[in-house]
mmCIF file as Biopython writes it, N, C-alpha, C and O atoms, coordinates in Angstrom:
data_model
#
loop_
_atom_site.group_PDB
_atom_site.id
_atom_site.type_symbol
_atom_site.label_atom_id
_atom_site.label_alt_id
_atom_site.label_comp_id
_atom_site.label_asym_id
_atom_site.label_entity_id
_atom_site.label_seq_id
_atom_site.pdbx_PDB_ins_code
_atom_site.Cartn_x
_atom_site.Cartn_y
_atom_site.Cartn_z
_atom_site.occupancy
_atom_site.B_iso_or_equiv
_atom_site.auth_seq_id
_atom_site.auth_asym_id
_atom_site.pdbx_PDB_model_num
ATOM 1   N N  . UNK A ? 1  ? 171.827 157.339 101.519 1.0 0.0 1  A 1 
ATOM 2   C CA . UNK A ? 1  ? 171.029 156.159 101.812 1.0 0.0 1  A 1 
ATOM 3   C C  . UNK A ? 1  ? 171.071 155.244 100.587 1.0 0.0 1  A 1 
ATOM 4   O O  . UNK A ? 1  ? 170.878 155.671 99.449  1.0 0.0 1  A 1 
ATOM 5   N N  . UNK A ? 2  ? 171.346 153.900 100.887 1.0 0.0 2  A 1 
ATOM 6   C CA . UNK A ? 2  ? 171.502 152.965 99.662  1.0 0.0 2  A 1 
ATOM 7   C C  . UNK A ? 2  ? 169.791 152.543 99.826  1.0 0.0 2  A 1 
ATOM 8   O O  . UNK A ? 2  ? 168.748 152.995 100.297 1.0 0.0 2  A 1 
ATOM 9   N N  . UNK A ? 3  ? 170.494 150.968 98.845  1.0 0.0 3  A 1 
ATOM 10  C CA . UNK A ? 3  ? 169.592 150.104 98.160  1.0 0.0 3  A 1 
ATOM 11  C C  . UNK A ? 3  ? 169.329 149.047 98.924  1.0 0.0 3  A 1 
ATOM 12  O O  . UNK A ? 3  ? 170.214 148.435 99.522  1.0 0.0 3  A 1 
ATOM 13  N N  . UNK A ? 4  ? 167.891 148.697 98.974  1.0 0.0 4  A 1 
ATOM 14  C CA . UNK A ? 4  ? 168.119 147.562 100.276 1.0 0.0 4  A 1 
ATOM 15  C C  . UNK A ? 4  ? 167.418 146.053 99.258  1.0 0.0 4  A 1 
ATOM 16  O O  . UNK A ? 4  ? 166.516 146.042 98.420  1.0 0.0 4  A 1 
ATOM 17  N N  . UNK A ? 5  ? 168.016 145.278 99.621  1.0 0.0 5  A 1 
ATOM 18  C CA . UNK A ? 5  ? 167.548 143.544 98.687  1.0 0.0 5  A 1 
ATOM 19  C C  . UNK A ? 5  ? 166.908 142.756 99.841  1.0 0.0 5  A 1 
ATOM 20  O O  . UNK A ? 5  ? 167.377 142.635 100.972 1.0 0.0 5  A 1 
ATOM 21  N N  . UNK A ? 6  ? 166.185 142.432 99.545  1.0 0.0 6  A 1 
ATOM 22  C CA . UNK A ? 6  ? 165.976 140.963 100.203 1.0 0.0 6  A 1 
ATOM 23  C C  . UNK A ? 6  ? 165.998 139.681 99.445  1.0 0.0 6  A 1 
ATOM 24  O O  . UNK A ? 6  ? 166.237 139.640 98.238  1.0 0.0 6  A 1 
ATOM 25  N N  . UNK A ? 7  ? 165.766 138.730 100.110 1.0 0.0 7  A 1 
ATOM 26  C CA . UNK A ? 7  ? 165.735 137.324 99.357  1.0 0.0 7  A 1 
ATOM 27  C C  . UNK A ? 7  ? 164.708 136.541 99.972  1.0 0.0 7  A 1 
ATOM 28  O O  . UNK A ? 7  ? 164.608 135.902 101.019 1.0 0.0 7  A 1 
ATOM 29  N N  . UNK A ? 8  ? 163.713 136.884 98.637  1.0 0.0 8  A 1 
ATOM 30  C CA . UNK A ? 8  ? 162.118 136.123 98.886  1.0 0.0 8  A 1 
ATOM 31  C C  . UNK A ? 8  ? 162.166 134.860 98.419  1.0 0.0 8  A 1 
ATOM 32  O O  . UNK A ? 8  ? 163.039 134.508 97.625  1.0 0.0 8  A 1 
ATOM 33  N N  . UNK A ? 9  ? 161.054 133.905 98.952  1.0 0.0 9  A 1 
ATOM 34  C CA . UNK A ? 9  ? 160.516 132.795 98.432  1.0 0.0 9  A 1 
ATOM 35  C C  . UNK A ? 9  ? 159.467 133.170 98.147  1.0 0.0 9  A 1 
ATOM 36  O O  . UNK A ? 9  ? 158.734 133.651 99.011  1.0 0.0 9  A 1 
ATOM 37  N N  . UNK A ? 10 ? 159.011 133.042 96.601  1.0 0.0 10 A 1 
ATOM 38  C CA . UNK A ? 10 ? 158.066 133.036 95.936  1.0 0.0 10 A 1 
ATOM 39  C C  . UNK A ? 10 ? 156.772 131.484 95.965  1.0 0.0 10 A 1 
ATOM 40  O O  . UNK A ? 10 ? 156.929 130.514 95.224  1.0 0.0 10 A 1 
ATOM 41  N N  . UNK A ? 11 ? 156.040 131.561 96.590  1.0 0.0 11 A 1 
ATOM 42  C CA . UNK A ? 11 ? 155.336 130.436 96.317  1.0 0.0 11 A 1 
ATOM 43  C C  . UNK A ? 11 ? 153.664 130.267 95.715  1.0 0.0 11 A 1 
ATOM 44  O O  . UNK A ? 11 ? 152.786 130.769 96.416  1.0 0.0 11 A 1 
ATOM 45  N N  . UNK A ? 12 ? 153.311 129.656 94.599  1.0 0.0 12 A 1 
ATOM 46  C CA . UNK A ? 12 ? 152.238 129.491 93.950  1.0 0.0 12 A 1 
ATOM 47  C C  . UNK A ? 12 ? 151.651 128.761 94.816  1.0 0.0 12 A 1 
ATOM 48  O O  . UNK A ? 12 ? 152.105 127.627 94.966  1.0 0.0 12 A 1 
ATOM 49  N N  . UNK A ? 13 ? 150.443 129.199 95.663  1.0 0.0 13 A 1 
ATOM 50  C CA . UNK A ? 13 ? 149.357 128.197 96.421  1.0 0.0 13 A 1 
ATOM 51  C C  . UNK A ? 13 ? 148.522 127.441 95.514  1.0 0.0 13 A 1 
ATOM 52  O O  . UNK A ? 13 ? 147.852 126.578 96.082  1.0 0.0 13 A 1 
ATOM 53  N N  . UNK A ? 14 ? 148.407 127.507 94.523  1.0 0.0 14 A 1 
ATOM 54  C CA . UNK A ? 14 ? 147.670 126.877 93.531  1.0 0.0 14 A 1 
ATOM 55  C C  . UNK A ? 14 ? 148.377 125.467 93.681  1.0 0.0 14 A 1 
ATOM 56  O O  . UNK A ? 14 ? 148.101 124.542 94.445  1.0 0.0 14 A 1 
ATOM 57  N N  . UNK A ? 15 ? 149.489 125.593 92.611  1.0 0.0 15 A 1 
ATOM 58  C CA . UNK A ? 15 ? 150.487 124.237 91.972  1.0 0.0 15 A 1 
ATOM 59  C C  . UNK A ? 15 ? 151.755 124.061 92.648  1.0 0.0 15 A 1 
ATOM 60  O O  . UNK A ? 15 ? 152.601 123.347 92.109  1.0 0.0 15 A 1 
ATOM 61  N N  . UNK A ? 16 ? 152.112 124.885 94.287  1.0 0.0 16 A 1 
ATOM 62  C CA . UNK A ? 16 ? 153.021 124.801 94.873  1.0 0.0 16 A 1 
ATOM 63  C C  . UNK A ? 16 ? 154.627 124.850 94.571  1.0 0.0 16 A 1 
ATOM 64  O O  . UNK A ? 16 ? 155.605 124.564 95.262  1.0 0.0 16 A 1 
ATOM 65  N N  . UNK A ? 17 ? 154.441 125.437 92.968  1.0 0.0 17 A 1 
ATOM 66  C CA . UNK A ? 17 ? 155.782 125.940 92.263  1.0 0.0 17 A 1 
ATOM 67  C C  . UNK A ? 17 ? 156.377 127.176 93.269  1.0 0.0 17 A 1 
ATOM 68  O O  . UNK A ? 17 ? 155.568 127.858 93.897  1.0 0.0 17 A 1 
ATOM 69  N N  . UNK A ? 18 ? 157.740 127.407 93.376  1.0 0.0 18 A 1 
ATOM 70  C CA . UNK A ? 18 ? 159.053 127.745 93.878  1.0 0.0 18 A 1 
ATOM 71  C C  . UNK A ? 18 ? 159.675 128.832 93.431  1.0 0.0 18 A 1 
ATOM 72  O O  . UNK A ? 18 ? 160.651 128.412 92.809  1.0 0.0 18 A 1 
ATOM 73  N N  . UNK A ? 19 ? 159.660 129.910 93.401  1.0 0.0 19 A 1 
ATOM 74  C CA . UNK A ? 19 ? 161.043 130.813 92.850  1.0 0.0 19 A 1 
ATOM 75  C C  . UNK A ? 19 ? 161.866 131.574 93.780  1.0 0.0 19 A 1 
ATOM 76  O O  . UNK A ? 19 ? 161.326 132.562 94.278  1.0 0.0 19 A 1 
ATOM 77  N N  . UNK A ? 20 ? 162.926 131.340 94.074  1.0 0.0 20 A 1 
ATOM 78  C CA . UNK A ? 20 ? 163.537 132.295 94.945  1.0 0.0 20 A 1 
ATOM 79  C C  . UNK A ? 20 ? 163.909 133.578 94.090  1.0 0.0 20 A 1 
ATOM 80  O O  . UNK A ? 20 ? 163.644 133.578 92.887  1.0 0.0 20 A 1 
ATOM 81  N N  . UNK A ? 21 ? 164.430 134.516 94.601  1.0 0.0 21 A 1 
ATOM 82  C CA . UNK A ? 21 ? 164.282 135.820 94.285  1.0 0.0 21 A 1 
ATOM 83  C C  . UNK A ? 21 ? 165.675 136.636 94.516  1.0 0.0 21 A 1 
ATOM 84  O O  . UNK A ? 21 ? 166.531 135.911 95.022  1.0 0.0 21 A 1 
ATOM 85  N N  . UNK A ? 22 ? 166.074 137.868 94.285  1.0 0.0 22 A 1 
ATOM 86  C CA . UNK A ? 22 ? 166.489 138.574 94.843  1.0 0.0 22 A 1 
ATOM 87  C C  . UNK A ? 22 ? 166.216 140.328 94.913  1.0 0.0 22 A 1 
ATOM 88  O O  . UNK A ? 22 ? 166.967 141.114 94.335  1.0 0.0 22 A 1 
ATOM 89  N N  . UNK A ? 23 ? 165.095 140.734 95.668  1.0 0.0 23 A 1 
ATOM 90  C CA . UNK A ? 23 ? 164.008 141.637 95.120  1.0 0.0 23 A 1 
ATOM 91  C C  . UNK A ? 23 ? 164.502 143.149 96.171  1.0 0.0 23 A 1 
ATOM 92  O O  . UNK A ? 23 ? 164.943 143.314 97.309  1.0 0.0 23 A 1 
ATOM 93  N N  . UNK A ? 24 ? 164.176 143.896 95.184  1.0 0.0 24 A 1 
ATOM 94  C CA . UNK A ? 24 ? 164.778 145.477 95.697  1.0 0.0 24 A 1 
ATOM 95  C C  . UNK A ? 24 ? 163.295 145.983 96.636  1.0 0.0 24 A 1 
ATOM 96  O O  . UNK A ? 24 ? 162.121 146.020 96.269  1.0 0.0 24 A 1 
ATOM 97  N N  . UNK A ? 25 ? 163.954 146.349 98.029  1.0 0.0 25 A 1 
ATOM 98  C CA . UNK A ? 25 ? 162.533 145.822 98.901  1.0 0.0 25 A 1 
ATOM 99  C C  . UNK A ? 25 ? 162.149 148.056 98.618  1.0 0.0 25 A 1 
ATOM 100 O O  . UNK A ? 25 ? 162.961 148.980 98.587  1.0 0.0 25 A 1 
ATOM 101 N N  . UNK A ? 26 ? 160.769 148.064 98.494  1.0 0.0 26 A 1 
ATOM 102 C CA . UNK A ? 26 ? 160.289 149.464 98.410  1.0 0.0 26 A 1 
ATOM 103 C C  . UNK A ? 26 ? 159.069 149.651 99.614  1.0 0.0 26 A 1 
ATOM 104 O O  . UNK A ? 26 ? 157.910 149.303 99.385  1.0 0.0 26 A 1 
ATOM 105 N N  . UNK A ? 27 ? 159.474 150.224 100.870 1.0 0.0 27 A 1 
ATOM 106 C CA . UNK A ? 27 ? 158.910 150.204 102.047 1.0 0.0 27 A 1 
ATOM 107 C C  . UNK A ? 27 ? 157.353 151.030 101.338 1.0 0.0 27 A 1 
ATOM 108 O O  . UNK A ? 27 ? 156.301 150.783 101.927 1.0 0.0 27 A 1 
ATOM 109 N N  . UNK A ? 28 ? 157.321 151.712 100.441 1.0 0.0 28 A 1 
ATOM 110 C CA . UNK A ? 28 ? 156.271 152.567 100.227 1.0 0.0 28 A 1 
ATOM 111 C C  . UNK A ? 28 ? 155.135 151.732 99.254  1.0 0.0 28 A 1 
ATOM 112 O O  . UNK A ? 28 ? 154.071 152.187 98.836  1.0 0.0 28 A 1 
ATOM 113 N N  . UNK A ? 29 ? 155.520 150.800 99.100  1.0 0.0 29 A 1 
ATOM 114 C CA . UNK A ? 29 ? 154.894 150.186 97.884  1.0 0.0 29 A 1 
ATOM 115 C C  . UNK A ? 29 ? 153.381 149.765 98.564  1.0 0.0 29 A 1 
ATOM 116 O O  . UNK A ? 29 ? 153.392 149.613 99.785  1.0 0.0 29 A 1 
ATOM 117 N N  . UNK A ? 30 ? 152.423 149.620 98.040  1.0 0.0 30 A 1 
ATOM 118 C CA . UNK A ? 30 ? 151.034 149.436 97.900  1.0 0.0 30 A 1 
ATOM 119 C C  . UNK A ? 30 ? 150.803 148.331 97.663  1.0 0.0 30 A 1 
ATOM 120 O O  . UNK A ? 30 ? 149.778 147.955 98.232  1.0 0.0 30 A 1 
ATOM 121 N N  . UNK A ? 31 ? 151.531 147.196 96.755  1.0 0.0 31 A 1 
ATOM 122 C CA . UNK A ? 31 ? 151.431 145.873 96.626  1.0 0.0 31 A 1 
ATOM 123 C C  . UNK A ? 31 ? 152.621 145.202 95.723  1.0 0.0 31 A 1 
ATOM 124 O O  . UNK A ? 31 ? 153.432 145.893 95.106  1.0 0.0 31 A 1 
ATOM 125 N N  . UNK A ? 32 ? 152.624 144.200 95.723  1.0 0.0 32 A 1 
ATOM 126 C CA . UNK A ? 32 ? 154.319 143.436 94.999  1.0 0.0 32 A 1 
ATOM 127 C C  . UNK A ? 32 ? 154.051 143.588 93.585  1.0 0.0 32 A 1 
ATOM 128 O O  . UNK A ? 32 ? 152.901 143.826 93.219  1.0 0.0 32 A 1 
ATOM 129 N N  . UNK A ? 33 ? 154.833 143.493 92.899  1.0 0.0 33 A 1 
ATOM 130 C CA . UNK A ? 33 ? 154.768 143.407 91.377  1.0 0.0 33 A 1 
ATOM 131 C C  . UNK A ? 33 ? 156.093 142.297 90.915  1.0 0.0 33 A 1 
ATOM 132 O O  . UNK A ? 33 ? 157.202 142.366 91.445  1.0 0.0 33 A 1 
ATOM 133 N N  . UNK A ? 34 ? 155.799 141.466 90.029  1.0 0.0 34 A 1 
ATOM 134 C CA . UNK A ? 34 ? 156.737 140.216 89.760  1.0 0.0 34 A 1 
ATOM 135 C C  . UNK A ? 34 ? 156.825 140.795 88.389  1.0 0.0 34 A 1 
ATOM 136 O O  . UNK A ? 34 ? 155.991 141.568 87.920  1.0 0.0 34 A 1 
ATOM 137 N N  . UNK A ? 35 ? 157.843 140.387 87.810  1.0 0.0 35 A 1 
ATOM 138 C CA . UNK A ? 35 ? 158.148 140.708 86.266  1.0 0.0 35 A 1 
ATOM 139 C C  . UNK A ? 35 ? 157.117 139.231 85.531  1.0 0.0 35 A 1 
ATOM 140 O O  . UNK A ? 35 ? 156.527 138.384 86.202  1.0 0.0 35 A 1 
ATOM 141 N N  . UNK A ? 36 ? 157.178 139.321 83.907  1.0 0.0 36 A 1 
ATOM 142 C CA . UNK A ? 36 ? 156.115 138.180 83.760  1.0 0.0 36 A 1 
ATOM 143 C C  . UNK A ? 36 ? 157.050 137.180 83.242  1.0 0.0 36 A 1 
ATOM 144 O O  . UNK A ? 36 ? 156.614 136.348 82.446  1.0 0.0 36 A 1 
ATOM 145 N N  . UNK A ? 37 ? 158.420 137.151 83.633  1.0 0.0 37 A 1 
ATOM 146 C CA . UNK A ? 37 ? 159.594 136.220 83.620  1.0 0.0 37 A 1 
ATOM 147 C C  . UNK A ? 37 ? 158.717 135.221 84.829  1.0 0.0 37 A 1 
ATOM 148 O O  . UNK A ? 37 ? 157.916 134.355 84.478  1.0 0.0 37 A 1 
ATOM 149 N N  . UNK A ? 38 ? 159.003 135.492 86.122  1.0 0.0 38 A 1 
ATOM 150 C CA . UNK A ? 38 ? 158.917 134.865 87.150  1.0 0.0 38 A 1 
ATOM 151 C C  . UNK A ? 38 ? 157.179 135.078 87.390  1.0 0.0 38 A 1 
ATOM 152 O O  . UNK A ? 38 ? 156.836 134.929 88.563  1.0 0.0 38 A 1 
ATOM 153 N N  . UNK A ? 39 ? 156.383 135.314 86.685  1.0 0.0 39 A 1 
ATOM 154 C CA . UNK A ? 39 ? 154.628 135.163 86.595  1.0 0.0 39 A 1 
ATOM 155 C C  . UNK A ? 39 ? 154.823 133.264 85.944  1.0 0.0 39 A 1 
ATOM 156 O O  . UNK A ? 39 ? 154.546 132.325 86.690  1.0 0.0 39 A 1 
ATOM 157 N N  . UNK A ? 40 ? 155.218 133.097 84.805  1.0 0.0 40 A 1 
ATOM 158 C CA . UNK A ? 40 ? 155.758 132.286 84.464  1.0 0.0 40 A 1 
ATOM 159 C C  . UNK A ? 40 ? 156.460 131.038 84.882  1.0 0.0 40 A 1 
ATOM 160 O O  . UNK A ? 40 ? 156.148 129.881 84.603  1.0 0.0 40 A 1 
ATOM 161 N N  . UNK A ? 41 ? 157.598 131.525 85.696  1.0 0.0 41 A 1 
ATOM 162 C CA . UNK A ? 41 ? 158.338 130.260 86.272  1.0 0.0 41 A 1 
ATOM 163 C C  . UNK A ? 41 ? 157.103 130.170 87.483  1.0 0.0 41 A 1 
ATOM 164 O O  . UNK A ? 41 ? 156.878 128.962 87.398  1.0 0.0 41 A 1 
ATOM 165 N N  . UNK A ? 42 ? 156.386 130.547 88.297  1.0 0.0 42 A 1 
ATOM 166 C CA . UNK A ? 42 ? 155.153 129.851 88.954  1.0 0.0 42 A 1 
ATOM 167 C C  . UNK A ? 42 ? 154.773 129.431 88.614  1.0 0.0 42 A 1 
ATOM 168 O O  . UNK A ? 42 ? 154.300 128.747 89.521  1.0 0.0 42 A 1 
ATOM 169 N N  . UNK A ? 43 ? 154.374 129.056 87.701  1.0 0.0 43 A 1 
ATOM 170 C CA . UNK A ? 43 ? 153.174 128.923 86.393  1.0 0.0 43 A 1 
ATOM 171 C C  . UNK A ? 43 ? 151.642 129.716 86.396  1.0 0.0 43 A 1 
ATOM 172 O O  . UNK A ? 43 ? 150.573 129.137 86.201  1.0 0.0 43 A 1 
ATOM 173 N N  . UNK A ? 44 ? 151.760 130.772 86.591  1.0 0.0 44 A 1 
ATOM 174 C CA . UNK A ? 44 ? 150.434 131.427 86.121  1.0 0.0 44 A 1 
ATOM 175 C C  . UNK A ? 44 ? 150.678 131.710 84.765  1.0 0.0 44 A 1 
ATOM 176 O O  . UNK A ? 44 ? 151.758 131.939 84.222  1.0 0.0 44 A 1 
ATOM 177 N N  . UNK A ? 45 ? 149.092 131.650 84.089  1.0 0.0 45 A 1 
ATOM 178 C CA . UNK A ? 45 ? 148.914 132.148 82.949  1.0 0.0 45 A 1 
ATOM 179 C C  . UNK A ? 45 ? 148.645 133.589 82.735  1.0 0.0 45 A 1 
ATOM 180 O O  . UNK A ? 45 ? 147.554 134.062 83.053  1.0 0.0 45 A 1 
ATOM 181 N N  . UNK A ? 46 ? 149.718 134.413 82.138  1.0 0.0 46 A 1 
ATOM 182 C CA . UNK A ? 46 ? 150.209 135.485 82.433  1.0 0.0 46 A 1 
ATOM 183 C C  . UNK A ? 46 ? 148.678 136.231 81.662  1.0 0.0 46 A 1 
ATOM 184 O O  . UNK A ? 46 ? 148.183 137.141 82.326  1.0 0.0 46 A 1 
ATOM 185 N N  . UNK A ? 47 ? 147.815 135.793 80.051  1.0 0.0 47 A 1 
ATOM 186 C CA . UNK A ? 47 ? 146.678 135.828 80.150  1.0 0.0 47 A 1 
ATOM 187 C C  . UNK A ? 47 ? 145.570 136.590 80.163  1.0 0.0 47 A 1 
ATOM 188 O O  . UNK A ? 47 ? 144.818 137.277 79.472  1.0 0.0 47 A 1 
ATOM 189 N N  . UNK A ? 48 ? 145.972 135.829 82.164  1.0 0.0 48 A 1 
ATOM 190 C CA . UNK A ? 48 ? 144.585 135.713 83.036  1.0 0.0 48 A 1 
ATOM 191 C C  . UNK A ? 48 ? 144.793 136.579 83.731  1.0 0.0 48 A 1 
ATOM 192 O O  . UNK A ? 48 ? 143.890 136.977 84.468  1.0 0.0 48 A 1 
ATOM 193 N N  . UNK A ? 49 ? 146.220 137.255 83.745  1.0 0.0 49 A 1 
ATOM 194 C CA . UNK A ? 49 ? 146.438 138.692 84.374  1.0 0.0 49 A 1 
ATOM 195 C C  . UNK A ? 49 ? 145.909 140.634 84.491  1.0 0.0 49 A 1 
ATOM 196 O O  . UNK A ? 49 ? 145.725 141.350 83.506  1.0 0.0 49 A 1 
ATOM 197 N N  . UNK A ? 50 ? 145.859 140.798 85.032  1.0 0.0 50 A 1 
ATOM 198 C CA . UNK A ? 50 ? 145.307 142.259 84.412  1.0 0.0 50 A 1 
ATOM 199 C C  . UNK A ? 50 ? 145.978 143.069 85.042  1.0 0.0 50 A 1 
ATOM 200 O O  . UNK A ? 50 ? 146.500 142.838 86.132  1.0 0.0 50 A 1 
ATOM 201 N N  . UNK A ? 51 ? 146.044 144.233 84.349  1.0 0.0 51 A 1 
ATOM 202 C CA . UNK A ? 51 ? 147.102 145.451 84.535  1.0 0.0 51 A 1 
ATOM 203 C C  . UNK A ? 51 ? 147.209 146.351 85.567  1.0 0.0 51 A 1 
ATOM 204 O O  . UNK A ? 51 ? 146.265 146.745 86.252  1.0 0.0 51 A 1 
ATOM 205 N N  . UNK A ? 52 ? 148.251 146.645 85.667  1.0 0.0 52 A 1 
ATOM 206 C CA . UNK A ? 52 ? 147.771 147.699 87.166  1.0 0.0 52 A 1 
ATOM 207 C C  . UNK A ? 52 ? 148.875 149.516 86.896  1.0 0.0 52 A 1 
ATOM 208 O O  . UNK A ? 52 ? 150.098 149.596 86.777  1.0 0.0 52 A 1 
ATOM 209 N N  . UNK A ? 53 ? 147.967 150.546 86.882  1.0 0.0 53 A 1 
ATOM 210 C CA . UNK A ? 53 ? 149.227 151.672 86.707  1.0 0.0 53 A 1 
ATOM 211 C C  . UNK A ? 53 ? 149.611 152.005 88.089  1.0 0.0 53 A 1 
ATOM 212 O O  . UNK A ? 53 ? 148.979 152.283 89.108  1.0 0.0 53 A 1 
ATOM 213 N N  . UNK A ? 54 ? 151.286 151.843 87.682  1.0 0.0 54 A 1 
ATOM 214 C CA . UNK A ? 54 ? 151.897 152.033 88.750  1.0 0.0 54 A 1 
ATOM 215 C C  . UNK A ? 54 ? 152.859 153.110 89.460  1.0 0.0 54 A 1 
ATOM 216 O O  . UNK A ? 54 ? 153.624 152.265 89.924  1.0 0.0 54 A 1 
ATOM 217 N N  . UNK A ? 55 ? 153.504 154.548 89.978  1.0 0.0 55 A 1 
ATOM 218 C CA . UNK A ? 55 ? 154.458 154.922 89.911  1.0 0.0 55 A 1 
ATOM 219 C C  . UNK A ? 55 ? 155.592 155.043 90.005  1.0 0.0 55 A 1 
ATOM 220 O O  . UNK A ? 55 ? 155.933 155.580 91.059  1.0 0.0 55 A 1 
ATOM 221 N N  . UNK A ? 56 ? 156.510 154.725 89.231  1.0 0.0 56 A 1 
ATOM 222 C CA . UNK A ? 56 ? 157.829 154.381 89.834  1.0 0.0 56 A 1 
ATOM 223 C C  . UNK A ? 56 ? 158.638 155.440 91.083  1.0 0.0 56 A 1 
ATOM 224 O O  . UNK A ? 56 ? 158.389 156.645 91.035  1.0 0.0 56 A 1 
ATOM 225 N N  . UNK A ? 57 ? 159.466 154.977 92.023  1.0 0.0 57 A 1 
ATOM 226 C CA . UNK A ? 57 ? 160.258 155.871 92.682  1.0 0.0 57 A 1 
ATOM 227 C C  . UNK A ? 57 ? 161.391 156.619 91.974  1.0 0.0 57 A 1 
ATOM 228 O O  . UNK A ? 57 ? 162.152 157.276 92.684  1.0 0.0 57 A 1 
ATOM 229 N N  . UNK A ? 58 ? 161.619 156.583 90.402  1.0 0.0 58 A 1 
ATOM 230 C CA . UNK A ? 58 ? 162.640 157.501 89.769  1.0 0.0 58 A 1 
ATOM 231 C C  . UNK A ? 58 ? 161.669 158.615 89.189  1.0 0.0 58 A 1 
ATOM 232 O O  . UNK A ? 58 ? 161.083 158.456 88.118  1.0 0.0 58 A 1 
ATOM 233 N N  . UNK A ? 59 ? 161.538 159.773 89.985  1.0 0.0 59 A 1 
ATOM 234 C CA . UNK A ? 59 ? 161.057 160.651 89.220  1.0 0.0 59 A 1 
ATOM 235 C C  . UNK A ? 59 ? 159.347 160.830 89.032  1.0 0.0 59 A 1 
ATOM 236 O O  . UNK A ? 59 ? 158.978 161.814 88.391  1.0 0.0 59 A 1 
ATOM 237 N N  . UNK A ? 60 ? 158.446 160.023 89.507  1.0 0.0 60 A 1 
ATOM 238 C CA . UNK A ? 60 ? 157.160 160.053 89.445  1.0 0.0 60 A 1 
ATOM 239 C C  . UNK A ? 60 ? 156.954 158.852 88.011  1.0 0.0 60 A 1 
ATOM 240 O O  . UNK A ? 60 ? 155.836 158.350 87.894  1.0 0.0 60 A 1 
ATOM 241 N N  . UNK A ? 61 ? 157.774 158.556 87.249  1.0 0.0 61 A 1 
ATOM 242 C CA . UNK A ? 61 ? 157.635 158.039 86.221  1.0 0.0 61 A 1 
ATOM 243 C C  . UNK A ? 61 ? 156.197 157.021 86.153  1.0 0.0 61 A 1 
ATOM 244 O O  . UNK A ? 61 ? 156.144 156.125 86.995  1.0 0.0 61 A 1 
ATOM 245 N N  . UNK A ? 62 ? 155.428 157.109 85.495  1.0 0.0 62 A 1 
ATOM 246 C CA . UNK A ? 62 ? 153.818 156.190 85.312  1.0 0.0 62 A 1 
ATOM 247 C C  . UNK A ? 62 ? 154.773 155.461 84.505  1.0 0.0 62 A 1 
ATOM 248 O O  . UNK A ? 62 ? 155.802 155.873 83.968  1.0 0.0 62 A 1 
ATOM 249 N N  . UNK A ? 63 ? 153.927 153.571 84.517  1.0 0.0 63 A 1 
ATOM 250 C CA . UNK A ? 63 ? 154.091 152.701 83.686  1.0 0.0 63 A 1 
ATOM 251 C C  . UNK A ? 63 ? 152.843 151.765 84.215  1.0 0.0 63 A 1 
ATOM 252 O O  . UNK A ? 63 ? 152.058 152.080 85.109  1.0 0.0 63 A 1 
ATOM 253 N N  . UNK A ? 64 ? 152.843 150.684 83.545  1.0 0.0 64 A 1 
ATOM 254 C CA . UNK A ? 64 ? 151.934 149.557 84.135  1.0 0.0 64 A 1 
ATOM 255 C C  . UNK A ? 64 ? 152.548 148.162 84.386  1.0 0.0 64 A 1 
ATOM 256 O O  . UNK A ? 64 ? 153.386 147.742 83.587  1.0 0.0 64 A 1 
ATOM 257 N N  . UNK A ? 65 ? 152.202 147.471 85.379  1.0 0.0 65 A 1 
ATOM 258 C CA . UNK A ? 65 ? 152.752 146.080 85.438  1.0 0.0 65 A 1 
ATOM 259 C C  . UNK A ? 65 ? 151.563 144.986 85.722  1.0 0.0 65 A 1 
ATOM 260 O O  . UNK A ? 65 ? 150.494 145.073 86.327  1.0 0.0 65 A 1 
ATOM 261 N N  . UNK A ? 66 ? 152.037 144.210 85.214  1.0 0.0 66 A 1 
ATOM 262 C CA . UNK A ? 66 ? 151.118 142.873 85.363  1.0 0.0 66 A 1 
ATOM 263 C C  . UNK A ? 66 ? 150.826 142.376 86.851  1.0 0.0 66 A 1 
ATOM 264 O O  . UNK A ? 66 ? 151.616 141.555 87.318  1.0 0.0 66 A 1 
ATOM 265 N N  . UNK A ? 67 ? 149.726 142.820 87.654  1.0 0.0 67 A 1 
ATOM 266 C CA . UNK A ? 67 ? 149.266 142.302 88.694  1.0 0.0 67 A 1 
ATOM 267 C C  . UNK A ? 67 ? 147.983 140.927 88.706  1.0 0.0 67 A 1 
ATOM 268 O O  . UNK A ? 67 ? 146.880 140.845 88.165  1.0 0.0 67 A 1 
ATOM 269 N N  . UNK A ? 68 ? 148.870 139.854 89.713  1.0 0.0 68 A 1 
ATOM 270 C CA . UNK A ? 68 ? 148.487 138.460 89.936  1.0 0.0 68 A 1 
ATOM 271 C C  . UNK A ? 68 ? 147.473 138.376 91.230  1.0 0.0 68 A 1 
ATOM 272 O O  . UNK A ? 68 ? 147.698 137.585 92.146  1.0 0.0 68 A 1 
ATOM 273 N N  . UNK A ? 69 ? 146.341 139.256 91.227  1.0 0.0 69 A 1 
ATOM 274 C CA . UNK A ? 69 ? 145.501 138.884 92.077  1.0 0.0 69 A 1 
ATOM 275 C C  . UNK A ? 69 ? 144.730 140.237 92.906  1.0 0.0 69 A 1 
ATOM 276 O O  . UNK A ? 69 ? 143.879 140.027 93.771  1.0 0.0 69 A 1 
#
């Protein structure tokens, strides 16, 4: 079984900024996570963000990522 991509449009309801994407889709996931590259090209103030621990699908691996809401 491969890798599956999609190609999102990212859109800020705030300031109506744009990013298209090309995002590795994870059917199991609990909620999206954006790198704080593209937190950025929306323009959120990365900040005003707060953390979220997350598990990766290689191995159980813990880390944290910057969750926008």
């Amino acid at each position: 079984m491969g890798l599956t991509y999609a190609r999102l449009k990212l859109t800020n309801l705030f300031n109506r900024q744009i990013v298209e994407i090309n995002a590795l889709v994870d059917t199991g996931a609990t909620f999206m996570c954006v790198t704080e590259e593209i937190a950025l090209q929306l323009g959120f103030d990365i900040t005003e963000v707060g953390q979220q621990m997350v598990t990766f699908a290689d191995a159980g691996v813990l880390g944290s990522a910057r969750r926008l809401g």
